[in-house]
KOLKOL-545753 format. One line per field, with one value per residue (C-alpha): x, y negated, z. Coordinates in steps of 0.2 Angstrom, whole numbers, plus 2048, in hexadecimal, padded with zeros to 3 digits. Last residue first. Example, Ala and Ser with C-alpha at 12.3 -4.5 7.8 and 13.67 -1.06 7.14 Angstrom:
2
xx	[844, 83E]
yy	[805, 816]
zz	[824, 827]
This chain:
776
xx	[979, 986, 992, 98D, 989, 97F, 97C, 974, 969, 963, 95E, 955, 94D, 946, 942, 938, 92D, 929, 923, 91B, 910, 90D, 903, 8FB, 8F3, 8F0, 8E6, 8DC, 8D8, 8D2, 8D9, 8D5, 8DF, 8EF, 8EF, 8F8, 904, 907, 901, 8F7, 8F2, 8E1, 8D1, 8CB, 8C2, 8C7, 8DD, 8DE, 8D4, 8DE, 8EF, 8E9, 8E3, 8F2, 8FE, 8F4, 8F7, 909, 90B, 902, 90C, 91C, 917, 910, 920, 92B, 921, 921, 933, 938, 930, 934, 946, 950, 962, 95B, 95F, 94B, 948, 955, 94B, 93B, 940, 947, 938, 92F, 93A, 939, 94D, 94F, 962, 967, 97A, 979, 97E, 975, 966, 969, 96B, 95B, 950, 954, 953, 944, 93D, 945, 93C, 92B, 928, 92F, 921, 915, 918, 90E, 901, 8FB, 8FE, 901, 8FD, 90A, 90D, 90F, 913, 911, 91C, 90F, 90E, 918, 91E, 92D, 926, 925, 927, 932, 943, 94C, 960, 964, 963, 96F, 97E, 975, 97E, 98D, 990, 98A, 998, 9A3, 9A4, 9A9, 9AF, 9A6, 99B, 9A4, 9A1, 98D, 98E, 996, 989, 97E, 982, 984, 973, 96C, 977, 96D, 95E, 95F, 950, 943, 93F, 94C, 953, 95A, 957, 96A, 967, 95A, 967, 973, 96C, 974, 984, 990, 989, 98F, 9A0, 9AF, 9A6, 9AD, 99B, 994, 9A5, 9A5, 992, 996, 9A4, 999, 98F, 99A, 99F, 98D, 98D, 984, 973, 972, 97E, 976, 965, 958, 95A, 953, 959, 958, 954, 942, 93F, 933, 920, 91A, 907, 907, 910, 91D, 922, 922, 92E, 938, 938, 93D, 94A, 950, 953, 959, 967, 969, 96C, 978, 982, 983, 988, 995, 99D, 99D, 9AE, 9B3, 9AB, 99D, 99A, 988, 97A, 973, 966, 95D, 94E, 945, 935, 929, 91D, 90A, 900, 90B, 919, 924, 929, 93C, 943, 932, 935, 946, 94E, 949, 957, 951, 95E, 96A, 96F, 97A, 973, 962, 954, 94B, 947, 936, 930, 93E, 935, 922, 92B, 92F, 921, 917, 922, 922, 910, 910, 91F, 913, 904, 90E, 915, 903, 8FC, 90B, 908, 8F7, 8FD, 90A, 8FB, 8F0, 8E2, 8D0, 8C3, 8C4, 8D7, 8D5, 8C5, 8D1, 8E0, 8D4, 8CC, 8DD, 8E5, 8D8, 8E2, 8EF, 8E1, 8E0, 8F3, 8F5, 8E8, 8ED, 901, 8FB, 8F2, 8EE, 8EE, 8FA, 8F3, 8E2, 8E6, 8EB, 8DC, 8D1, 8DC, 8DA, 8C9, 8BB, 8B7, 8B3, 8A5, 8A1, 8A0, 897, 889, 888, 884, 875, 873, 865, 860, 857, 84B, 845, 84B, 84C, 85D, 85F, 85C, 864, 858, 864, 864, 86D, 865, 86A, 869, 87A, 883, 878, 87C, 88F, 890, 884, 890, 8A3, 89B, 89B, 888, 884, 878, 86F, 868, 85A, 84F, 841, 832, 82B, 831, 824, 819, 809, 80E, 810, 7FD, 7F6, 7F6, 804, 7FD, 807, 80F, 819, 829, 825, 81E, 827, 837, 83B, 832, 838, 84A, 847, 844, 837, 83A, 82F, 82A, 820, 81E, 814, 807, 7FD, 80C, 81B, 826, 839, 83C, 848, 854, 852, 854, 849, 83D, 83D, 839, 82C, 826, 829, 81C, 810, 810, 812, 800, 803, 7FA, 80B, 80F, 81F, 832, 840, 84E, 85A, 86A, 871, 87E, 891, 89B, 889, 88E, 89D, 8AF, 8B4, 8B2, 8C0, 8CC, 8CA, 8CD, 8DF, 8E6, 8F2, 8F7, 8FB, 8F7, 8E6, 8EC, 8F1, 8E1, 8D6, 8E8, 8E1, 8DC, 8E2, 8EA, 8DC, 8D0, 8DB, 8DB, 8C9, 8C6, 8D2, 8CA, 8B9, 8AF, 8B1, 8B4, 8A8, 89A, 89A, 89C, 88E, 881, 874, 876, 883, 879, 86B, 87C, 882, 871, 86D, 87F, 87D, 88A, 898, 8A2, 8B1, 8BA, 8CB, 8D6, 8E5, 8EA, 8D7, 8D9, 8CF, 8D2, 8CC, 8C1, 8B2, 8A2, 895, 891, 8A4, 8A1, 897, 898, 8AB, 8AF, 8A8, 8AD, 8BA, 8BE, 8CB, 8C7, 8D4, 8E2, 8DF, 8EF, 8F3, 8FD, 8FC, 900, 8FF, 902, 8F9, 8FA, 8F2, 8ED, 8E7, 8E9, 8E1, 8E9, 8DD, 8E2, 8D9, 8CC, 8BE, 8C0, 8B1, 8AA, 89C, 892, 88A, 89B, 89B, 8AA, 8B1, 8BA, 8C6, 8C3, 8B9, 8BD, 8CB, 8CB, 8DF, 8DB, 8CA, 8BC, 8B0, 89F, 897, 887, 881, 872, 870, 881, 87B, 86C, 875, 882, 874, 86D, 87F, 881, 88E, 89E, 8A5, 8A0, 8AC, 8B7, 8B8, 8B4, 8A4, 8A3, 8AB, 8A1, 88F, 896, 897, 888, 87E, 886, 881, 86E, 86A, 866, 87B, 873, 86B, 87F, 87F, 87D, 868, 863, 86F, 861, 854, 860, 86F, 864, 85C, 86C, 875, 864, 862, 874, 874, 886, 890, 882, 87F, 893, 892, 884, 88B, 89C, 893, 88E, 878, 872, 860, 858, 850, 854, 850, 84E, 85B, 868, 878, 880, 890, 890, 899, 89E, 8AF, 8A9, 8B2, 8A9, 89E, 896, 897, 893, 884, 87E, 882, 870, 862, 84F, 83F, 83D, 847, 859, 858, 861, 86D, 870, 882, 890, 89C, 8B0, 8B1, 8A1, 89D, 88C, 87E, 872, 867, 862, 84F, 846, 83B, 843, 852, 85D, 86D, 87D, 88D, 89F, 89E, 8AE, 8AF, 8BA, 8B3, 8A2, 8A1, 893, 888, 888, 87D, 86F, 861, 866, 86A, 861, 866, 85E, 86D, 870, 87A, 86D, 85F, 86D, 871, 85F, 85B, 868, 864, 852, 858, 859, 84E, 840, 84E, 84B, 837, 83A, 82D, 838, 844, 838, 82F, 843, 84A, 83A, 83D, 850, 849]
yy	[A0E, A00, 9FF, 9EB, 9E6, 9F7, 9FF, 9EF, 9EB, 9FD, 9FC, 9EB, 9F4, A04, 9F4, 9EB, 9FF, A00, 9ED, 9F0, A01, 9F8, 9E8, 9F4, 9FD, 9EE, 9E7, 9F8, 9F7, 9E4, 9D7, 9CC, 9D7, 9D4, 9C2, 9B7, 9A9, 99E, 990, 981, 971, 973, 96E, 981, 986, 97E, 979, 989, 996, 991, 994, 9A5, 9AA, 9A3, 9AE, 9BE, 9BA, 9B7, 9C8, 9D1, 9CA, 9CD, 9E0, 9E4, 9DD, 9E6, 9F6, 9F3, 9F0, A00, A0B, A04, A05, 9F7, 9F1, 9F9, 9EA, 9E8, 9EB, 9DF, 9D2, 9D7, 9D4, 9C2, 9BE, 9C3, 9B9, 9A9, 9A4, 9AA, 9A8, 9BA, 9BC, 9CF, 9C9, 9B6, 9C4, 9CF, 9C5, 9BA, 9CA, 9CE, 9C0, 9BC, 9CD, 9CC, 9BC, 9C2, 9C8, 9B5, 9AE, 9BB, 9B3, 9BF, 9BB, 9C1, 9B1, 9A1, 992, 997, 9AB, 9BC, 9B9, 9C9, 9D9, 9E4, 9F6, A06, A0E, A03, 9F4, 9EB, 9DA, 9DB, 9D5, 9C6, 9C8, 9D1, 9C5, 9BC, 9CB, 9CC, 9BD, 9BF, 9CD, 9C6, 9BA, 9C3, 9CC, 9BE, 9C5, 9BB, 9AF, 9A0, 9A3, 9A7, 994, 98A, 992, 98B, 97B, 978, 980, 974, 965, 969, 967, 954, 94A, 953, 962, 96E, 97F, 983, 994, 994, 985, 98E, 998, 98C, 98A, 99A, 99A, 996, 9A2, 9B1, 9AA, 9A4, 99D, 99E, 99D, 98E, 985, 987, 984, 974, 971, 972, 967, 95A, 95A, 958, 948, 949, 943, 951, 94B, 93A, 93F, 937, 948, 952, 960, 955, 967, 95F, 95C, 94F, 956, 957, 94F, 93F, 934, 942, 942, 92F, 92D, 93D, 932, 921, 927, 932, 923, 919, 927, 927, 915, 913, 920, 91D, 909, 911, 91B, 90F, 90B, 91C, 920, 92C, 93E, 943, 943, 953, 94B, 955, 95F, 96A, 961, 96C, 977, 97D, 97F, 98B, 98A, 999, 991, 995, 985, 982, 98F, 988, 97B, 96D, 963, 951, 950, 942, 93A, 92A, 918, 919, 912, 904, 906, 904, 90E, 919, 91F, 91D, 928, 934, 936, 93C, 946, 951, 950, 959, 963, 968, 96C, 977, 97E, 981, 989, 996, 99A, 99E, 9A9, 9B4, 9B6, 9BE, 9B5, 9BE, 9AE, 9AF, 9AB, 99D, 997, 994, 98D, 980, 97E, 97C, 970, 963, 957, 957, 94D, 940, 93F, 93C, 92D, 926, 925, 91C, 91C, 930, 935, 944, 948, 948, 955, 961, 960, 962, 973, 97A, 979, 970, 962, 970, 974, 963, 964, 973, 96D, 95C, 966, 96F, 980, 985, 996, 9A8, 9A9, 9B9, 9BF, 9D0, 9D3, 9C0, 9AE, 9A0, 98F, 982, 971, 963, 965, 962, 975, 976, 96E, 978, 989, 985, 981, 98E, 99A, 991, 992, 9A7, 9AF, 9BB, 9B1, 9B2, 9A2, 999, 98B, 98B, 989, 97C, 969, 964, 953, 95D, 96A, 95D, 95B, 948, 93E, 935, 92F, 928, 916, 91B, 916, 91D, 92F, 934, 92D, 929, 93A, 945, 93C, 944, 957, 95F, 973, 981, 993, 99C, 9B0, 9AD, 9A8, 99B, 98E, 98E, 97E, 97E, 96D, 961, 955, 95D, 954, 961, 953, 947, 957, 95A, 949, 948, 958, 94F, 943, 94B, 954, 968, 970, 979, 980, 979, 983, 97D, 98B, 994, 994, 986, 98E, 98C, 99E, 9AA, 9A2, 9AB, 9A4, 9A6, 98F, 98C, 999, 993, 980, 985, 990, 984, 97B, 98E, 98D, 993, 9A2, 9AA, 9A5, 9BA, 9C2, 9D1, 9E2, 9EE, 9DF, 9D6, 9E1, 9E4, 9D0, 9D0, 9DD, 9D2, 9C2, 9CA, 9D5, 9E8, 9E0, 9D3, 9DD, 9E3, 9D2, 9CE, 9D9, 9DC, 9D9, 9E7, 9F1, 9F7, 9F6, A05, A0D, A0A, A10, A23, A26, A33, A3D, A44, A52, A56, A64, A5A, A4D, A4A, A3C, A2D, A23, A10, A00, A0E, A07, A06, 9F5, 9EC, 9E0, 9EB, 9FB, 9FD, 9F2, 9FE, A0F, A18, A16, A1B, A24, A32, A2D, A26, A25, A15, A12, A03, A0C, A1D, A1E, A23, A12, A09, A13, A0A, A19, A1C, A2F, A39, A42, A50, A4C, A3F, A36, A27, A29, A19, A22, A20, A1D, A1B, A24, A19, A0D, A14, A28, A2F, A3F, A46, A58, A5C, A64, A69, A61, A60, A56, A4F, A44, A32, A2C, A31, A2A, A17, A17, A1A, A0F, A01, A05, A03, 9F1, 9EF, 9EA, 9FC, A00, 9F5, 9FC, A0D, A12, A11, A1D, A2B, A2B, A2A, A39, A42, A3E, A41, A52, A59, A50, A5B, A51, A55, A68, A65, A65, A5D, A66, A69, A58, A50, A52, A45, A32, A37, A39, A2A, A22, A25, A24, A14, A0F, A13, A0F, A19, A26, A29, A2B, A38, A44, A43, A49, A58, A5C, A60, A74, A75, A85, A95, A9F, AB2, AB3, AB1, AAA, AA6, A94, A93, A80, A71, A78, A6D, A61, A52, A54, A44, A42, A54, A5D, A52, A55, A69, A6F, A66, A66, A69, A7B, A81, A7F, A88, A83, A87, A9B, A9E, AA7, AAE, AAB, A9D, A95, A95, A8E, A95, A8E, A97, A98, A97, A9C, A90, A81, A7C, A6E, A74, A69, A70, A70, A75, A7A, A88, A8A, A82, A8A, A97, A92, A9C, AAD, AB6, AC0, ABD, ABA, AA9, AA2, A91, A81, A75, A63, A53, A50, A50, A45, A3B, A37, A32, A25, A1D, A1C, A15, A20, A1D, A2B, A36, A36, A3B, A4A, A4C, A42, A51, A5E, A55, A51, A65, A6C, A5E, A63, A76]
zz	[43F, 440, 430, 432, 422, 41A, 428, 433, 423, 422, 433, 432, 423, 431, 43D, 42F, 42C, 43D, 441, 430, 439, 448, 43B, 433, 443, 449, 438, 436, 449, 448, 44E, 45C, 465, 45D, 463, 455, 457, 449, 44C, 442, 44C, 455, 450, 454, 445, 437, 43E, 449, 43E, 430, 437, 43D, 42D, 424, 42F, 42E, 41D, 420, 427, 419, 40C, 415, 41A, 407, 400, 40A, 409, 3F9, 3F4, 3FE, 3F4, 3E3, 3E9, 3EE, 3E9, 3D7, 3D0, 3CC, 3DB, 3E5, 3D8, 3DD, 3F1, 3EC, 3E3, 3F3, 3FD, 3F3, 3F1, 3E0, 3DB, 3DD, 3DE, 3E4, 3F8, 3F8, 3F3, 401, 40E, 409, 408, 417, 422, 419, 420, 432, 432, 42E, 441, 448, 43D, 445, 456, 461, 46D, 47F, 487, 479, 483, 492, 499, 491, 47F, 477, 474, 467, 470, 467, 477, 478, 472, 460, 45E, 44F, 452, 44F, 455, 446, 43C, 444, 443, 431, 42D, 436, 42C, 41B, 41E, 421, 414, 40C, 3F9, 3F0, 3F8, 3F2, 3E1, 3E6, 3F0, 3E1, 3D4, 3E0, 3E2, 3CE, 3CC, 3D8, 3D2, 3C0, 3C9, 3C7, 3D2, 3DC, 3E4, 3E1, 3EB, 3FA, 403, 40A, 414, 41F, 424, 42D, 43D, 442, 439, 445, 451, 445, 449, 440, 432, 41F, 417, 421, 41E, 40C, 40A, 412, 408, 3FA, 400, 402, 3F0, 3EB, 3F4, 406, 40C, 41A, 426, 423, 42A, 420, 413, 422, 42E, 43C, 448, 44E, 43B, 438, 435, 425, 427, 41B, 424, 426, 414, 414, 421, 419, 407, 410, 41B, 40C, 401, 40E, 410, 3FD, 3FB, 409, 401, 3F1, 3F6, 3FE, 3F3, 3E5, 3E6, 3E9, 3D9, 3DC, 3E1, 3DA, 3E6, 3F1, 3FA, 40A, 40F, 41D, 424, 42B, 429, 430, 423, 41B, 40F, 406, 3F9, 3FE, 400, 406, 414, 417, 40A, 3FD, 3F6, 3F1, 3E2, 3DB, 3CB, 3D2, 3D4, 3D6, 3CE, 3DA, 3ED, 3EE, 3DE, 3E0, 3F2, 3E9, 3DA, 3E8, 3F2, 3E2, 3E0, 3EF, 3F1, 3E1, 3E6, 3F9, 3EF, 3E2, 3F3, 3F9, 3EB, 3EA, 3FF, 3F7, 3E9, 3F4, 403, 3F7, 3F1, 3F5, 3F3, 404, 406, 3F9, 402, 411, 408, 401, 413, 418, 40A, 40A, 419, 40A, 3FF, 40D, 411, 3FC, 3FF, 40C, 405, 3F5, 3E3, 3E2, 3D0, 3D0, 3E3, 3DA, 3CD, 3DA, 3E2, 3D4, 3CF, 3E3, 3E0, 3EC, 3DE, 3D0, 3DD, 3DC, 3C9, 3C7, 3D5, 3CD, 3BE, 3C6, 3C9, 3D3, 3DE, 3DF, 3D0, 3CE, 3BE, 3C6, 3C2, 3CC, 3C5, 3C7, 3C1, 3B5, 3BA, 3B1, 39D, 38D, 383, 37D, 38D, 39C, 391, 390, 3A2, 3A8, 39D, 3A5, 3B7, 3B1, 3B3, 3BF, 3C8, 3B8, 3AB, 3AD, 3A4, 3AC, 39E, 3A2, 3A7, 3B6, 3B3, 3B3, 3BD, 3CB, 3CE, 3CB, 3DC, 3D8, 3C6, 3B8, 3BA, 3AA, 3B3, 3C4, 3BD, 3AE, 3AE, 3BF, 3C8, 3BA, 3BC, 3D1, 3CA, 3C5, 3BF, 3B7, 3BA, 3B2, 3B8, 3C7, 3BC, 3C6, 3C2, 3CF, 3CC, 3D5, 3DD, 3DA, 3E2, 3F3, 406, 40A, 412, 401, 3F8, 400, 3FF, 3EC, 3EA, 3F6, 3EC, 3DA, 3E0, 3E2, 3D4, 3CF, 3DD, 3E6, 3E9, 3EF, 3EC, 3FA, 3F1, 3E9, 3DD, 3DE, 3E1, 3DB, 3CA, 3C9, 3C5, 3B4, 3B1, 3C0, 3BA, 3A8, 3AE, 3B5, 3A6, 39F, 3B1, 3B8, 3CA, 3C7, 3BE, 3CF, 3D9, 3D5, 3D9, 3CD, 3D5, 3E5, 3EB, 3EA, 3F3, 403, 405, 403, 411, 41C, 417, 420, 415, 41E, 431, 42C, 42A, 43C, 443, 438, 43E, 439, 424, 428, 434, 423, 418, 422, 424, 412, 40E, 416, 425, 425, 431, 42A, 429, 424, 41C, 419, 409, 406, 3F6, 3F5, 3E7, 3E7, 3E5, 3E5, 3DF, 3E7, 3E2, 3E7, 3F2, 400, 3FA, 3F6, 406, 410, 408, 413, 427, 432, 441, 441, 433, 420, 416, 40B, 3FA, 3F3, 3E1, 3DA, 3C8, 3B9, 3B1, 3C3, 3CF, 3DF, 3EF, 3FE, 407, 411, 421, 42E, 43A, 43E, 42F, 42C, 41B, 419, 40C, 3F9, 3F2, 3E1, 3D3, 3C6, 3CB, 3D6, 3D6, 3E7, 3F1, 3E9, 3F2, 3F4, 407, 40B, 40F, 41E, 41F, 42E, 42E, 437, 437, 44C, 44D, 446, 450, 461, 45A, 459, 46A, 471, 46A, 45C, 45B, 45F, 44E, 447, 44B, 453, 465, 467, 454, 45F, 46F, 462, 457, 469, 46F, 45F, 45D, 46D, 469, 45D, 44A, 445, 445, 434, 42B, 41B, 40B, 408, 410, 404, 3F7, 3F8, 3FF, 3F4, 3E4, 3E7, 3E9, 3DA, 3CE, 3D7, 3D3, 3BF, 3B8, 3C2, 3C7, 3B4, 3B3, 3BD, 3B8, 3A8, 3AF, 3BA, 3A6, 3AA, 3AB, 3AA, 3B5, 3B4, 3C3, 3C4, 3D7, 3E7, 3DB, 3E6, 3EC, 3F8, 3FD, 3FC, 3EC, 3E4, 3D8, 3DC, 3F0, 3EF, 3DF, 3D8, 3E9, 3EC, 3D9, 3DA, 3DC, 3D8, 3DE, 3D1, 3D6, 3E4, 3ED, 3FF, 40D, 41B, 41C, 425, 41D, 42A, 425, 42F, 42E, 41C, 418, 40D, 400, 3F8, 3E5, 3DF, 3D2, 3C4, 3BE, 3C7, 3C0, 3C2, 3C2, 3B7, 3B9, 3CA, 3D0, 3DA, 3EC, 3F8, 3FA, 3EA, 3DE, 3D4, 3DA, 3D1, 3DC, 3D1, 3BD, 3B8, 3A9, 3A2, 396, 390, 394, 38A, 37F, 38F, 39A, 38C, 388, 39A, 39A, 38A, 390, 39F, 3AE, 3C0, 3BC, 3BB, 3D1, 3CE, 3C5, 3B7, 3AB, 3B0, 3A9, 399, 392, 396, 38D, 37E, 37D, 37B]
């Protein structure tokens, strides 16, 4: 029997694609069945199907239910299959009602088997996709009725609506219509493909991440929004996430060979799914890919686990082999290459010469130019996959003695060049090498010239899929490296000094929350001295700081416009004065009283003694207590920031000057910090990073789990909106960093995102104005 089932599928052109392994567990894994005519196999909507049939003699036919009447769409006959399409993209549920119309004799397959052979075996996925949809999706989408209208409703969705008309002519023409019904799971993270771009016409469908059986990063799907891009395009097929129907819906879908086919197109369009946006949306579904490079232990392991395919010369030189070692060194010369790829008359061999094989074994044994460059060539290639690790090539290149490596593809077509020098400049771009040459930088030029680096780092960050928490991590370590290094060249010139002191850090540094665009907010804290030494302290100090903030803005951190700087002698204070300072900001009259004083409450150290931190803030939560006022006058402030959100839901934008028909999103995270802030000086939480101060309201049950992700999703999105715009103005635009954002040049997924944070900070602003106000 297992020998009938084995001759029959290997017949079938679309098993022809399994592995032996593969084929043997379908035919182990598969039974012989007899239906009689007229049974009814499969219910449309309503049966599961366990089971895919293999027809080998009969025939079952195929009908539609259009409400309540069932309509004749197809046959399924010898050598086709029935209850593939409705396995792989419909969980199982009939797509169609299926009846016997003759004695049918047919090979029943495990619908799981069926799936996990499209997981792992693509071509077998797609081949089956591309030969028997034709028998579930609607033939009518082909009249020209249904063209027009697919072709109106993709012209007005992003990114279709980048395209030129012709193209979403094409595009509608490709594309199908298929309905399901409420509580159909459509596609499992991880495990199921995705062989179509699903674009929802009607109904709802909830994206989910689920992590230890729960549900997390929650997101629903309305009208127009679209499933399945990034999953094909970075991800093989493979779904990044669960898809749930919530309502009945239906959706308009396009195959992924037309989708890929405009992709590689059209990069406008591509980049809508593979921009930093769809990166951003990746990591947070999976591992902050940066966050270990910040940890000094485990720096050099991120480095050597990155892929191959992030460092290799792509776009080989290649020469054939009975090409004279002249013209061989002339090509060379003009592709401004250090080697050259050598093809041999079997297409298969493949060798390498390279600039030492000139000098070594041409120049210094005075051998023959003219002489063909196979003869000189080092053979066989030594290769190794594109999708090797830099720490395998590394091993490989170190074992075996030799600087160039070819990269191959599946294929073991040879596709690029590795080289050492490669490894080791690309080791030269990372965040790591850059932190380690700020440690040995001799002077201020050169600490300004590795701080000039920071953008295009925080840019490959950002598209290396960090999230907005890690990058804004990368820059503080930046900014404390810088920090101290500064320092010792500030002792260095003014000698040891005369009391244990601290260079207090405040605002969004104070909170580790720098960007590129920050400046200075610092002051000393010193130890109170002997009235006879009060003065000397005190000049010392404030040269101390005149030196450390002139040295700080050499390098690129801006003065304070507002003084608030340890070189202003209000703000290079004893720790006794500080204390009365905290005293007075806490006891104010007025809510205006403490306006200018928030970005003191976000200190934390930077240099020196950090026990006269702990001191200053165990003084600051004892004088909290039992100042309601205090927290009223604070969220009397923060109040006054409110999200840019108009009336009928439109973002509020600049309307005249250089920032027209822009929105501060700086001022949109505010209400956030603001918040966090309030409520952590209120439950004595010493964090002062707002997220950790959002975990920590979490963990005290301040917050619950629900409301600790929507705020930690809206800050993290804001200040990566935040970094993109900062980027684009200091790479792109040779412009100092902003942070105004046009909401146009965004796209519908990020607007729609952005309205739906506005919504969710005013409902927490509320909550805020409850809770210390008594205002509902």
């Amino acid at each position: 029997m297992k020998q009938g089932i084995f001759r029959f599928l290997s017949s079938m052109p679309h098993f022809s694609f399994l592995t032996k392994e593969e084929m043997d567990r379908i035919v182990s894994e598969s039974e012989l069945v007899k239906l009689p005519r007229g049974h009814l196999v499969a219910e449309q909507d309503k049966t599961k199907v366990e089971n895919v049939l293999v027809i080998m003699r009969g025939q079952l036919s195929l009908y539609q239910d259009e409400q309540g009447k069932p309509e004749l769409t197809g046959y399924i006959k010898q050598g086709e299959v029935f209850g593939g399409i409705t396995v792989m993209l419909n969980s199982g549920i009939s797509l169609r009602t299926a009846k016997a119309d003759t004695e049918v004799h047919c090979i029943s397959i495990p619908s799981t088997v069926i799936m996990d052979t499209c997981t792992q075996n693509k071509a077998f996925y797609e081949y089956f996709l591309a030969n028997f949809s034709h028998n579930i999706f609607d033939k009518s989408l082909d009249a020209i009725t249904r063209v027009v209208q697919a072709r109106l409703f993709l012209s007005g969705i992003d990114p279709f609506s980048f395209l030129p008309e012709e193209e979403i002519d094409n595009a509608a023409r490709s594309l199908s219509t298929i309905s399901h019904r409420r509580g159909t799971v459509l596609f499992v993270q991880g495990k199921t493909r995705v062989g179509y771009l699903y674009i929802l016409k009607k109904g709802a469908a909830e994206r989910y991440y689920e992590e230890k059986g729960e549900k997390r990063l929650r997101e629903y799907l309305a009208e127009g929004d679209i499933y399945g891009g990034i999953s094909m395009l970075l991800n093989d097929g493979i779904s990044l996430r669960t898809i749930e129907v919530v309502e009945d819906s239906v959706f308009h879908i396009l195959p992924s060979q037309v989708f890929l086919d405009i992709c590689k197109r059209y990069s406008a369009f591509s980049d809508f799914f593979s921009d930093t946006f769809g990166k951003r949306m990746l990591s947070r579904s999976y591992a902050a890919i940066i966050a270990k490079t910040l940890r000094p232990e485990e720096d050099s392991l991120q480095f050597f686990n990155q892929p191959l395919s992030q460092i290799y010369s792509r776009n080989p030189l290649f020469c054939d082999a009975d090409t004279s070692i002249r013209d061989a060194a002339a090509t060379m010369a003009r592709a401004k290459s250090s080697y050259a790829f050598i093809r041999s008359k079997k297409p298969e061999q493949v060798g390498i010469v390279t600039e030492e094989d000139f000098t070594r074994k041409v120049i210094a044994r005075g051998y023959p130019i003219e002489k063909p460059v196979g003869t000189i060539m080092s053979a066989p290639l030594k290769t190794i996959s594109e999708k090797a690790m830099v720490f395998e090539a590394m091993m490989a290149m170190m074992e075996q003695n030799f600087q160039h490596v070819g990269v191959v593809d599946s294929n073991d077509r040879v596709v690029g060049m590795l080289s050492n020098k490669d490894i080791l400049a690309y080791q030269g771009q990372s965040p790591l090498f850059l932190l380690r040459e700020i440690k040995i930088a001799s002077g201020i030029d050169q600490i300004t010239e590795k701080y000039r680096q920071l953008p295009g780092l925080v840019r490959s960050l950002i598209h290396s899929g960090a999230t907005a928490n890690n990058v804004t991590h990368f820059i503080t370590t930046v900014s404390d490296s810088i920090l101290n290094k500064l320092m010792a060249m500030t002792l260095d010139e003014l000698g040891p000094p005369p009391l244990p002191f601290v260079f207090m850090i405040m605002g969004s540094e104070g909170r580790q929350e720098q960007t590129l665009k920050t400046d200075q907010d610092n002051a000393i804290v010193y130890r109170d001295p002997e009235p006879a030494m009060a003065q000397k302290a005190e000049d010392y100090f404030h040269q101390f700081g005149t030196i450390a903030c002139t040295l700080l803005n050499q390098v690129g951190y801006d003065f304070c416009t507002g003084g608030v700087m340890a070189k202003n002698p209000q703000w290079c204070q004893p720790l006794s004065q500080w204390k009365l300072y905290f005293q007075d900001w806490i006891h104010a009259a007025e809510a205006e009283d403490l306006l200018q004083a928030s970005i003191f409450f976000d200190f934390r150290h930077g240099y020196g003694e950090e026990s006269l931190i702990s001191e200053l803030r165990q003084h600051l939560f004892r004088s909290l207590e039992g100042w309601s006022g205090f927290f009223r006058h604070m969220t009397e402030n923060a109040l006054q920031f409110k999200p840019p959100l108009g009336f009928f839901r439109n973002f509020v934008v600049e309307s005249k000057g250089r920032h027209r028909n822009a929105l501060d999103i700086k001022s949109a995270m505010t209400p956030i910090v603001d918040f966090a802030r309030i409520y952590a000086l209120k439950n004595g939480i010493e964090e002062t990073n707002t997220l950790a101060r959002l975990d920590q309201l979490r963990l005290r049950k301040v917050l619950s789990s629900q409301e600790y992700e929507e705020m930690e999703k809206a800050y993290s999105f804001l200040m990566q909106l935040r970094f993109v715009r900062q980027i684009t103005a200091v790479m792109d635009e040779a412009a100092k960093p902003d942070n105004y954002i046009n909401p146009k040049k965004l796209t519908h997924i990020e607007q729609t995102m952005l309205k739906e944070i506005f919504k969710r900070v005013e409902k927490f602003q509320a909550k805020m104005n409850f809770e210390f106000i008594g205002i509902a």
